[in-house]
KOLLO-104963 format. One record per residue (C-alpha): residue in one letter; x, y, z; residue number from 1. Coordinates in nm, 4 decimals, padded with zeros to 6 digits. Layout:
N
<pt><rest>A</rest><x>X</x><y>Y</y><z>Z</z><nr>NUM</nr></pt>
...
***
This chain:
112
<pt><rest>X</rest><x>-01.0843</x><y>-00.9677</y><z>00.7877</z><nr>1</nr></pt>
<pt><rest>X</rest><x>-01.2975</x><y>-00.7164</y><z>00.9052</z><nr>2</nr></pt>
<pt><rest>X</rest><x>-01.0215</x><y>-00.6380</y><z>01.1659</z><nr>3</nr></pt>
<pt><rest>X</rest><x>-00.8170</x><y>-00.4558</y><z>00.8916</z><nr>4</nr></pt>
<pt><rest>X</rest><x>-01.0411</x><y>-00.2358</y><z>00.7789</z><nr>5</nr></pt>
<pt><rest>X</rest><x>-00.9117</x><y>00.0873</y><z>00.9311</z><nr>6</nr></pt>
<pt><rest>X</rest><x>-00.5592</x><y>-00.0278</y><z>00.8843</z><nr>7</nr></pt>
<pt><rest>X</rest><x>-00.6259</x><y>-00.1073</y><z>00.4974</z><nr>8</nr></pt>
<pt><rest>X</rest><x>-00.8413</x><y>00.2196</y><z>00.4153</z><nr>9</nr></pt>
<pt><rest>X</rest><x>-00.5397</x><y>00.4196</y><z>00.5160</z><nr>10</nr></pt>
<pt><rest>X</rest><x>-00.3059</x><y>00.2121</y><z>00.3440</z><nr>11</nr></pt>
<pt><rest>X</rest><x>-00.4652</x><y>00.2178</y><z>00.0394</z><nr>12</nr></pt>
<pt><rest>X</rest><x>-00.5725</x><y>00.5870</y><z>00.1171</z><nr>13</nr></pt>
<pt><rest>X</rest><x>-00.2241</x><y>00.6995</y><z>00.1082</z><nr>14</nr></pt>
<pt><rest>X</rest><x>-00.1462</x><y>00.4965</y><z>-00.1739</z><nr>15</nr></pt>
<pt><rest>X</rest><x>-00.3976</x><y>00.6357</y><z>-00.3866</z><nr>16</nr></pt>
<pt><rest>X</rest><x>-00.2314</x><y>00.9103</y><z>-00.4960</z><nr>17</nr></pt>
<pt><rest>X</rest><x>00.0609</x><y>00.9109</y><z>-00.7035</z><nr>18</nr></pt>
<pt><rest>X</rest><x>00.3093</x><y>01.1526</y><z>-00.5412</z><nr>19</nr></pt>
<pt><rest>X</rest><x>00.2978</x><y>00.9532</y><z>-00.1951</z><nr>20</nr></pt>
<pt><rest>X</rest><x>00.3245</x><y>00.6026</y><z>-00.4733</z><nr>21</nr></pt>
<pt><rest>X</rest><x>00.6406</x><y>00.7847</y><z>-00.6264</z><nr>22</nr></pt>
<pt><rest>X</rest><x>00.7846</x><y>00.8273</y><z>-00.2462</z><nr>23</nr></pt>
<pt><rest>X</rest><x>00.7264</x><y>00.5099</y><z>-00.1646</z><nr>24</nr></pt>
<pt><rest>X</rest><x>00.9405</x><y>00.3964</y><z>-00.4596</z><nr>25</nr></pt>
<pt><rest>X</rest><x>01.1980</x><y>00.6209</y><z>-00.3638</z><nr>26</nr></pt>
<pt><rest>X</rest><x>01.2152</x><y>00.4988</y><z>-00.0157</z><nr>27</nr></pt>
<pt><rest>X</rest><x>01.2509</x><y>00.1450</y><z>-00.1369</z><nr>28</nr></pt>
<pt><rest>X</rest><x>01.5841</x><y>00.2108</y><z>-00.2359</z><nr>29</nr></pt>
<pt><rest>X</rest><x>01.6607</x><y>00.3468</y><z>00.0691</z><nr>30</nr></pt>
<pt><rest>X</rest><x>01.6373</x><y>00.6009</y><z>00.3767</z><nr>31</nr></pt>
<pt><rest>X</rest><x>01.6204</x><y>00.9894</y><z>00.2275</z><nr>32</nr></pt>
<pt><rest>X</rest><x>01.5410</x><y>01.3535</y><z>00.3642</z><nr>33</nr></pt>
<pt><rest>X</rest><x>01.2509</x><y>01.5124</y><z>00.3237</z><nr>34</nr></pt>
<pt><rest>X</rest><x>01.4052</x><y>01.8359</y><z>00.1228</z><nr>35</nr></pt>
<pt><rest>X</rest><x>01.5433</x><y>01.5762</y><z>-00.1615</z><nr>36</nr></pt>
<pt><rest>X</rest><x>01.2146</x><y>01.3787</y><z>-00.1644</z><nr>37</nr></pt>
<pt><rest>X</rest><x>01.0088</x><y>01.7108</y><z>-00.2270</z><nr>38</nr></pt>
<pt><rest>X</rest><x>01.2711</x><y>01.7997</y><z>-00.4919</z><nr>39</nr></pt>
<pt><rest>X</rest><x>01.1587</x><y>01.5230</y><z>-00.7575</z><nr>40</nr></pt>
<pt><rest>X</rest><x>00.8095</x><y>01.6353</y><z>-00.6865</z><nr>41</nr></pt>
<pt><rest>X</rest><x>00.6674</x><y>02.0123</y><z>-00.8321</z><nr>42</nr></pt>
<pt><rest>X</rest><x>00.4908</x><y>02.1446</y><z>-00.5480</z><nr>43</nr></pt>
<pt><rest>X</rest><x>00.5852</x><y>02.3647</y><z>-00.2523</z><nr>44</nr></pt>
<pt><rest>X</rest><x>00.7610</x><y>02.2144</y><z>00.0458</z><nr>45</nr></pt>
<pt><rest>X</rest><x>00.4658</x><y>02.2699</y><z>00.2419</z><nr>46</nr></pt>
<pt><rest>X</rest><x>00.2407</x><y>02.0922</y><z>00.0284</z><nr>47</nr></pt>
<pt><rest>X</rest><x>00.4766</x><y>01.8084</y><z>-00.0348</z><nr>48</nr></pt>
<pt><rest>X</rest><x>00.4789</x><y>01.7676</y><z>00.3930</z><nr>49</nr></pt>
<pt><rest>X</rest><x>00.1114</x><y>01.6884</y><z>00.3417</z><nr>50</nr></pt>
<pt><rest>X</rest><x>00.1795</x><y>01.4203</y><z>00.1468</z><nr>51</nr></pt>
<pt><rest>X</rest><x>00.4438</x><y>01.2768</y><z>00.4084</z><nr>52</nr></pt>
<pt><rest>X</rest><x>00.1914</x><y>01.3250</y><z>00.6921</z><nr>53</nr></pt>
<pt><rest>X</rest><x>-00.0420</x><y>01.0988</y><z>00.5139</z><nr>54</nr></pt>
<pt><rest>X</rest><x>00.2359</x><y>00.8383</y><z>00.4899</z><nr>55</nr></pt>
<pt><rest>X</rest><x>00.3378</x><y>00.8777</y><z>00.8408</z><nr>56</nr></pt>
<pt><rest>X</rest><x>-00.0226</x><y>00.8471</y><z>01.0063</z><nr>57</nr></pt>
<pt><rest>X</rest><x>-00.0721</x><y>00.5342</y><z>00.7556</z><nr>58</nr></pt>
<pt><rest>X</rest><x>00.2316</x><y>00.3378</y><z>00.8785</z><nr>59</nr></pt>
<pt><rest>X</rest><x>00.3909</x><y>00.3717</y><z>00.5773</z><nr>60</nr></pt>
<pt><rest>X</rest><x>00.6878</x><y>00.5406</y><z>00.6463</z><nr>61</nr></pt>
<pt><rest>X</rest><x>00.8541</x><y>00.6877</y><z>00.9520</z><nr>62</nr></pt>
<pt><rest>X</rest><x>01.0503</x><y>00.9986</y><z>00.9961</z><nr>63</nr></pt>
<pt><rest>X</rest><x>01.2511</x><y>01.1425</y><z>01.2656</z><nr>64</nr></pt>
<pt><rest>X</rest><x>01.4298</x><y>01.4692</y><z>01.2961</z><nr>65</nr></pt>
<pt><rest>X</rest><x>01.7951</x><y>01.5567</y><z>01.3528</z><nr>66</nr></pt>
<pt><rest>X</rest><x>01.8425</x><y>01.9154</y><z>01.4178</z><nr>67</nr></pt>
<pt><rest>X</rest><x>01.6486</x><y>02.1126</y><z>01.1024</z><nr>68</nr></pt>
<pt><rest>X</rest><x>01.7221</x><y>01.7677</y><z>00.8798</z><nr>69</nr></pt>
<pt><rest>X</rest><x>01.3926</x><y>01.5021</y><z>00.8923</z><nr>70</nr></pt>
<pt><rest>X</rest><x>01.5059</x><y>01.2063</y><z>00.6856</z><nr>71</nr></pt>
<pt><rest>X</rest><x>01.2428</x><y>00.9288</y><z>00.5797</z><nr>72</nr></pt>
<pt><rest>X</rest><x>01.2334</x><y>00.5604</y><z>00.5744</z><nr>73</nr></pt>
<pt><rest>X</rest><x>00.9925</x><y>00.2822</y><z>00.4644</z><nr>74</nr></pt>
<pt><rest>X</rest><x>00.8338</x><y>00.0695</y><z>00.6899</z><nr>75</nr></pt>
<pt><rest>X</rest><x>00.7977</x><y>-00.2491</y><z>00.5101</z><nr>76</nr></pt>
<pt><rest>X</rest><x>00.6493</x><y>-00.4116</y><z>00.7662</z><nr>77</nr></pt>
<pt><rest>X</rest><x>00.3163</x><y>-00.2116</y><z>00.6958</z><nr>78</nr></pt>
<pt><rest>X</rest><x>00.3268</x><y>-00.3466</y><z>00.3574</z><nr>79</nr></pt>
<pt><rest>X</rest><x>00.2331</x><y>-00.7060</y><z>00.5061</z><nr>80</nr></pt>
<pt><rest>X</rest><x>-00.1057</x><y>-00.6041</y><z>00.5803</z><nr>81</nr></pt>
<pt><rest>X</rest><x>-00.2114</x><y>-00.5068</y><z>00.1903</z><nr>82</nr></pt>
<pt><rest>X</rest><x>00.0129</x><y>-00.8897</y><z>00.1188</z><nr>83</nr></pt>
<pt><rest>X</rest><x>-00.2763</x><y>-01.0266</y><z>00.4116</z><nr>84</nr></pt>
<pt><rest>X</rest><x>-00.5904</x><y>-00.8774</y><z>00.2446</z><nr>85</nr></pt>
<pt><rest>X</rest><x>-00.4545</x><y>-00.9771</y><z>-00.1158</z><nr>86</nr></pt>
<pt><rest>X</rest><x>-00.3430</x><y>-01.3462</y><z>-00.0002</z><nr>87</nr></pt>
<pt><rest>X</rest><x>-00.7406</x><y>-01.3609</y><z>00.0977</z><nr>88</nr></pt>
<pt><rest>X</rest><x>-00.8619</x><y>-01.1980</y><z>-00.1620</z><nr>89</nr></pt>
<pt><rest>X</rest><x>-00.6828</x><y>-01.4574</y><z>-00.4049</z><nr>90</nr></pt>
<pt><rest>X</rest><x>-00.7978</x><y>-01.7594</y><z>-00.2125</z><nr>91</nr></pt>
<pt><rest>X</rest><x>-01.1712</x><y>-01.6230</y><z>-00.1977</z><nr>92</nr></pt>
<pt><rest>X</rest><x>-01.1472</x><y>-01.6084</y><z>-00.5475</z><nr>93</nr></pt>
<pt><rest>X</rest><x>-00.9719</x><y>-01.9046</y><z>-00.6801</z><nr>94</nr></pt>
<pt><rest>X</rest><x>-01.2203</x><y>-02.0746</y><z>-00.4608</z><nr>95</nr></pt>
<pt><rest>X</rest><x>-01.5263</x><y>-01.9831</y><z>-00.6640</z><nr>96</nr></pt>
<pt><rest>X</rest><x>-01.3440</x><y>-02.0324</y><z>-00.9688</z><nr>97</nr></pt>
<pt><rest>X</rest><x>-01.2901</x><y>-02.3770</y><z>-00.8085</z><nr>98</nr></pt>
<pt><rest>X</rest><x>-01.6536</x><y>-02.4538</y><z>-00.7386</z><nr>99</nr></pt>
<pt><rest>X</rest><x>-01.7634</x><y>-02.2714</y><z>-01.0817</z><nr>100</nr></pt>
<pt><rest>X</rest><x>-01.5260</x><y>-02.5453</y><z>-01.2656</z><nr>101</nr></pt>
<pt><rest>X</rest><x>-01.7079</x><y>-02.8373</y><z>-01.0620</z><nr>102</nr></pt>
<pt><rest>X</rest><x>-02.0195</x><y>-02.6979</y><z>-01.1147</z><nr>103</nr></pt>
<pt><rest>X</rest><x>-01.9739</x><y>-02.6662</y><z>-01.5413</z><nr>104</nr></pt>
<pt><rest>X</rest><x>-01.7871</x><y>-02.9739</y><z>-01.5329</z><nr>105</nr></pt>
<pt><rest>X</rest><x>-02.0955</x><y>-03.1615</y><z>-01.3517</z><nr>106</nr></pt>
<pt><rest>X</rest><x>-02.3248</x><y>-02.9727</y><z>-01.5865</z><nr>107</nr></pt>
<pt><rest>X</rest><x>-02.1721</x><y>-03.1208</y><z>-01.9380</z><nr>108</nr></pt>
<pt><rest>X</rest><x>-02.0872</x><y>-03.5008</y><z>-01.7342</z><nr>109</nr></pt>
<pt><rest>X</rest><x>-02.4984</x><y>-03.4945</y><z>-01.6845</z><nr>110</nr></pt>
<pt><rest>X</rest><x>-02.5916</x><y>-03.3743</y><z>-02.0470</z><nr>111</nr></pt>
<pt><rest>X</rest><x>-02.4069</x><y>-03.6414</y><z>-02.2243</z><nr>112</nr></pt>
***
């Protein structure tokens, strides 16, 4: 897994904050501009572009420019690596809770 790292620290990066979270959510209903995006959100255009940098260089999102309009979209694709790293995460786990139930059930078989 170690072959995700820099892809997952700047997926989760950009989802750490909530402004970039709430675009997200937006964009999963669909392709937007930047200008209404950064209306739902109170902060200057120019700080709300920061935010869509982050979710550009992530993989997050994509954007492309028509004349002075840059509309947004969600790359959902990018979402399959954090579905990767949980997928492992949860069979890691469920595997120790496996063993750990094996392990208590041998334990009381043995004392009785």
């Amino acid at each position: 897994m170690a072959q995700y790292s820099p892809q997952l620290d700047g997926v989760f990066g950009a989802l750490a904050d909530p402004t970039r979270r709430g675009v997200l959510r937006r964009l999963g209903r669909g392709p937007t501009t930047v200008g209404e995006l950064a209306s739902q959100f109170p902060m200057t255009l120019p700080s709300f572009m920061k935010h869509v940098r982050v979710l550009e260089s992530s993989g997050l999102i994509q954007t492309a420019k028509v004349g002075r309009v840059r509309t947004c979209v969600l790359n959902r694709e990018r979402l399959a690596v954090i579905d990767h790293w949980l997928a492992e995460q949860r069979r890691i786990w469920e595997e120790r809770t496996d063993r750990l139930e094996l392990f208590v059930t041998d334990l009381e078989e043995h004392e009785q």
